[in-house]
C-alpha positions as CSV (number, residue, x, y, z in Angstrom):
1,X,0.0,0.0,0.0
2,X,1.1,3.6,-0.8
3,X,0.0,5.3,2.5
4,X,2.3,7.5,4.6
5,X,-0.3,9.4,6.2
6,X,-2.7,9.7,2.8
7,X,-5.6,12.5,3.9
8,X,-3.3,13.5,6.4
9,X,-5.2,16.9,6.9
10,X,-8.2,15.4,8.4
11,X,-11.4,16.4,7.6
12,X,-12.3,19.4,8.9
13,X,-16.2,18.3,9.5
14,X,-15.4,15.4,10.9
15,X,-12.7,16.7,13.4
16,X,-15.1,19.2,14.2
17,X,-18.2,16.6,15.1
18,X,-15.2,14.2,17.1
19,X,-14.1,17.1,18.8
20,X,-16.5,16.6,21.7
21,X,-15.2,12.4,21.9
22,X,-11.3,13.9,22.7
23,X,-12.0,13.2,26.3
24,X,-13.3,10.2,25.3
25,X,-10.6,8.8,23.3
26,X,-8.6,9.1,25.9
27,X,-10.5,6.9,28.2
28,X,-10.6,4.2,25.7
29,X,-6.6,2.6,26.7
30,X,-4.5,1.7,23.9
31,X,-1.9,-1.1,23.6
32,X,1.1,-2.1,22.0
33,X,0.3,-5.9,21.3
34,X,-3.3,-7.7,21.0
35,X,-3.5,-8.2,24.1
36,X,-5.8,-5.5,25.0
37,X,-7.8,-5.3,22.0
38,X,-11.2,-7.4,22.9
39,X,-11.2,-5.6,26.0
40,X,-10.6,-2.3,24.1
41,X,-13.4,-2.9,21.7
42,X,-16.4,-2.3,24.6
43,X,-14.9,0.9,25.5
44,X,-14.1,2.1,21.8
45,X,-18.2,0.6,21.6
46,X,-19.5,3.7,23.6
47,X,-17.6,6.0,22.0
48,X,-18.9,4.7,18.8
49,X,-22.1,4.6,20.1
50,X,-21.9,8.0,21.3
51,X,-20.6,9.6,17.5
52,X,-23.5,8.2,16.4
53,X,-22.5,4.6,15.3
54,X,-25.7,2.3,15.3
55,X,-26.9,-1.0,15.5
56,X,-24.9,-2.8,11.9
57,X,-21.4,-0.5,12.6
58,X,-21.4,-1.8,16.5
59,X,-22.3,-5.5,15.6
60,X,-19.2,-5.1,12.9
61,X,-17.0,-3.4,15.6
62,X,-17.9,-6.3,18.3
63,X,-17.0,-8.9,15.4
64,X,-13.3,-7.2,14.5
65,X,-10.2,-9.3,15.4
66,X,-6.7,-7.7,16.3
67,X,-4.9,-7.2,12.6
68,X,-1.6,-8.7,13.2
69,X,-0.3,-8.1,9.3
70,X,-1.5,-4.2,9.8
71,X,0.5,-3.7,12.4
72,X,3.4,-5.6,10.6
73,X,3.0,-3.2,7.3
74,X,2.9,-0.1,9.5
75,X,5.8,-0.5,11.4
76,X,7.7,-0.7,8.0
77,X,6.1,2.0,6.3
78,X,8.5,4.8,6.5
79,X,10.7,2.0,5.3
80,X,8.7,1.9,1.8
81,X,9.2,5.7,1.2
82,X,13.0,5.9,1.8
83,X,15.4,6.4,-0.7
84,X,15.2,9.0,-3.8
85,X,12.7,9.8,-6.0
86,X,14.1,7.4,-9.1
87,X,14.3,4.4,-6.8
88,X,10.9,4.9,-5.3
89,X,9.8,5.0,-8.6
90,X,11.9,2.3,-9.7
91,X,10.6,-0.3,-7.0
92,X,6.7,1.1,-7.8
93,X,7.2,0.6,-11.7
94,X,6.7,4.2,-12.6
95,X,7.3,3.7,-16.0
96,X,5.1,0.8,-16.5
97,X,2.4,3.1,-14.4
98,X,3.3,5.7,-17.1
99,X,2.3,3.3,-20.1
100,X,-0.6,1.6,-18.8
101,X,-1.8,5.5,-17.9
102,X,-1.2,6.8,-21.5
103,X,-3.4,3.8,-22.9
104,X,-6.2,4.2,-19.9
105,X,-6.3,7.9,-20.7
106,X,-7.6,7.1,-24.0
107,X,-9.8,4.2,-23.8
108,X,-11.3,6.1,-21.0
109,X,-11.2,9.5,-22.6
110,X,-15.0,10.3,-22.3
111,X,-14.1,9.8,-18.5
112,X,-11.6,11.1,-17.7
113,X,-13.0,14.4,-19.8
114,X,-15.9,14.4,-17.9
115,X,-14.2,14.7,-14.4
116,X,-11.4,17.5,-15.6
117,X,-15.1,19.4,-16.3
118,X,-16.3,18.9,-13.2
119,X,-13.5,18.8,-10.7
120,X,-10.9,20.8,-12.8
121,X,-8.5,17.8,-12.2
122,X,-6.0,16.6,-15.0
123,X,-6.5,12.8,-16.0
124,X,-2.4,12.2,-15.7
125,X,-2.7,12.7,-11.9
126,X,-5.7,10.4,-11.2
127,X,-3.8,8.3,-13.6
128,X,-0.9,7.8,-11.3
129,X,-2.3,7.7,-7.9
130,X,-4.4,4.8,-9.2
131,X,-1.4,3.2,-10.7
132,X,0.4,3.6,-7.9
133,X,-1.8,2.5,-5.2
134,X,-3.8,-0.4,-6.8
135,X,-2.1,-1.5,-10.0
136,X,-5.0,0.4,-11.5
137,X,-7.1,-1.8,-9.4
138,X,-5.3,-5.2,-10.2
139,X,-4.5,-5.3,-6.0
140,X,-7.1,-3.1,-4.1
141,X,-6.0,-5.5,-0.4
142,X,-7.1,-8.5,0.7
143,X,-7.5,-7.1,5.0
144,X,-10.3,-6.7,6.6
145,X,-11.2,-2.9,6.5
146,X,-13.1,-2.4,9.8
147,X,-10.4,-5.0,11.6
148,X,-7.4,-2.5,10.1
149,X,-8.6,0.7,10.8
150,X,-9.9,-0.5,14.7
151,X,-6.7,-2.0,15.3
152,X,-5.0,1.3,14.1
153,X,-7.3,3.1,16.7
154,X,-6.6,0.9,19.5
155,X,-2.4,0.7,18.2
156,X,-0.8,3.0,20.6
157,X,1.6,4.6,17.9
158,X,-1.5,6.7,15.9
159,X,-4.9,6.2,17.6
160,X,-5.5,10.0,17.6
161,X,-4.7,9.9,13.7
162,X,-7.3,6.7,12.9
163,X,-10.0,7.3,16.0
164,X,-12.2,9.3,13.2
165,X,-11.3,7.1,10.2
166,X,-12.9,4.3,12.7
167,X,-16.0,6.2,13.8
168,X,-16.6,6.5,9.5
169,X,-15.4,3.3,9.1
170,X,-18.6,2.0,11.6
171,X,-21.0,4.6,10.2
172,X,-20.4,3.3,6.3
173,X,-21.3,0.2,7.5
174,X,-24.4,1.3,9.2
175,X,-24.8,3.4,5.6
176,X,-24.7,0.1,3.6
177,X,-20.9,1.4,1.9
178,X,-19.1,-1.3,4.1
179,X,-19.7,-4.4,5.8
180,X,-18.2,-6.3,8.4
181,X,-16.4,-8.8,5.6
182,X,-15.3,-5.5,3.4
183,X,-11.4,-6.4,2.4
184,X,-9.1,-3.4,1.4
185,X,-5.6,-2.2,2.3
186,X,-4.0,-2.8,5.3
187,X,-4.2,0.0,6.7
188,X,-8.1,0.0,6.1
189,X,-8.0,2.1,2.7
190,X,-10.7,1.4,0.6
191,X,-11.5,0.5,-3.5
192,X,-9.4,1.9,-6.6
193,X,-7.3,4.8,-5.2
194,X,-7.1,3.4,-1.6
195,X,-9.5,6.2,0.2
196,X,-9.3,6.2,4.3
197,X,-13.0,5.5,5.5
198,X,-13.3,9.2,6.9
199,X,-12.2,10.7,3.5
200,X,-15.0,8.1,2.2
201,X,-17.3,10.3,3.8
202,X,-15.9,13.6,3.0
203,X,-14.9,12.9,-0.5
204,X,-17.0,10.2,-2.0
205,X,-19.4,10.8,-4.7
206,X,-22.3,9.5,-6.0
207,X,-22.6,5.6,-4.9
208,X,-19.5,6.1,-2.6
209,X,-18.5,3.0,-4.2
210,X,-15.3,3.1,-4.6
211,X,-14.9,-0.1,-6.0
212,X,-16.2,1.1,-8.8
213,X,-14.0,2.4,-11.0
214,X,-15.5,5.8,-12.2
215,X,-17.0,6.6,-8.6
216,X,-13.3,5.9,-7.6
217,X,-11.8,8.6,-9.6
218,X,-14.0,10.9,-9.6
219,X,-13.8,10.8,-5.3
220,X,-9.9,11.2,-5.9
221,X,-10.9,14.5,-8.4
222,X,-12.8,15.6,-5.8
223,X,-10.5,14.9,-2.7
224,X,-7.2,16.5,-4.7
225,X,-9.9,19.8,-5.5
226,X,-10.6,19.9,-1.8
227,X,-7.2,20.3,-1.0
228,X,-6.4,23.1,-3.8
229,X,-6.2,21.4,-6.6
230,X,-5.3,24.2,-9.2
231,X,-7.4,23.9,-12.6
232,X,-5.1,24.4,-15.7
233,X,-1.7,24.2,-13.5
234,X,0.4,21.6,-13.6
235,X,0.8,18.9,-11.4
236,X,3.8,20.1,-10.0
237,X,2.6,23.4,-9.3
238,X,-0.3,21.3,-7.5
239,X,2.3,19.2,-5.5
240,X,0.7,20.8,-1.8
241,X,-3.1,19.2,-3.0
242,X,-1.0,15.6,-3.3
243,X,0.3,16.0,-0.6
244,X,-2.7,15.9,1.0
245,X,-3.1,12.5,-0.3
246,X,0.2,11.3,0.7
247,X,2.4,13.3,3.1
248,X,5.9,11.4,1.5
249,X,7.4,13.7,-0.4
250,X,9.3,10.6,-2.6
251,X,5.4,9.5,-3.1
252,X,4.3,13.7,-4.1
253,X,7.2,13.7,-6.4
254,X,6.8,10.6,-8.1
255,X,3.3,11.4,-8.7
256,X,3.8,14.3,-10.0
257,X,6.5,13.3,-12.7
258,X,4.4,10.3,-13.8
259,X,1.2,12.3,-14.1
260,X,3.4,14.7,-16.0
261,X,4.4,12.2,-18.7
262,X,0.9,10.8,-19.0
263,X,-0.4,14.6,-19.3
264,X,2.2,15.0,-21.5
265,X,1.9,12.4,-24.4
């Protein structure tokens, strides 16, 4: 998966709504190993219950396990960002991201036109996130999403980064977007371009399927316009709204270089 800290800048509605849960959070003890995670979960319960989670979101919260291979993948995720530019590019397959792009930017050209109108966003950018973080949804993750993005809340290394992404996590469920067997990326990102479940709700249009392909990228148009996408400028002038996908700059970079020579051809 290509996450550093993808949607980094947080919502600002749904900081806003958690806001009052703060003292909350901080009740709810987090731990370093599963150990503490089923007796986590009833605490993390009332909180949910509290946001607003109902009935379908708490029976999937009381049914998560302790994600043993998320924890794995995020202890070695600055890991997958090291290096420079042309070698994280190299181990991604930038070029082959490149190629595939050109030829998906024309057999979806009707597409891709149709987003740039409405979101003012460049196909060569959507282009390479969805390269880049699904293969161009060849590998959209095998993990249980509401397991991942709980076990992130309860981890004691970001639980104040995922608590919201969890609380949306429950609610899509309740909403009929997730359900308690929904597989994505480890670190609970979800569908074509790897959203985080509180970006789901911010972001997604239309179905808010983002396992669909055109609902997919035309969330990601709309996510990169929320954070200042620039219409007409290129994708390096629009590096600060990819960063707010990813915060790596080697990931902001690369993006911006391959959506360049997709854009380009």
């Amino acid at each position: 998966m290509a996450l550093l800290a993808k949607g980094r800048i947080f919502v600002t509605a749904v900081v806003a709504v958690l806001a009052l849960a703060t003292g909350a959070q901080a009740a709810a003890s987090c731990g370093k190993t599963g150990a503490g995670f089923e007796a986590w979960k009833p605490e993390f319960a009332a909180e949910a219950r509290a946001e607003g989670v109902g009935p379908k979101g708490l029976a999937a919260l009381a049914g998560a396990t302790y994600a043993t291979r998320t924890i794995s993948v995020d202890r070695g995720i600055h890991k997958a960002f090291s290096g420079s530019v042309e070698d994280f590019m190299k181990r991604r397959g930038g070029a082959a991201i490149i190629s595939k792009g050109r030829a998906l930017k024309k057999s979806n050209a009707a597409l891709f036109s149709k987003i740039e109108s409405n979101y003012g966003v460049s196909p060569g950018v959507l282009l390479a996130i969805w390269g880049m973080e699904t293969g161009f949804g060849s590998a959209m993750g095998n993990q249980n999403t509401v397991s991942a993005i709980l076990t992130l809340a309860y981890d004691c290394r970001r639980p104040e980064f995922f608590y919201p992404h969890a609380i949306a996590a429950l609610k899509l469920v309740d909403r009929g977007a997730l359900t308690a067997s929904s597989v994505g990326a480890a670190h609970g990102e979800i569908g074509h371009t790897q959203f985080l479940p509180g970006n789901v709700l911010k972001y997604g249009v239309g179905s808010g399927n983002l396992r669909d392909k055109a609902t997919a990228l035309a969330s990601t148009a709309n996510f990169l316009k929320g954070h200042g996408w620039r219409a007409g400028a290129s994708a390096e002038s629009n590096i600060g709204a990819i960063a707010g996908w990813n915060s790596a700059s080697v990931y902001q970079q690369a993006i911006a270089r391959i959506a360049t020579a997709i854009d380009g051809d």
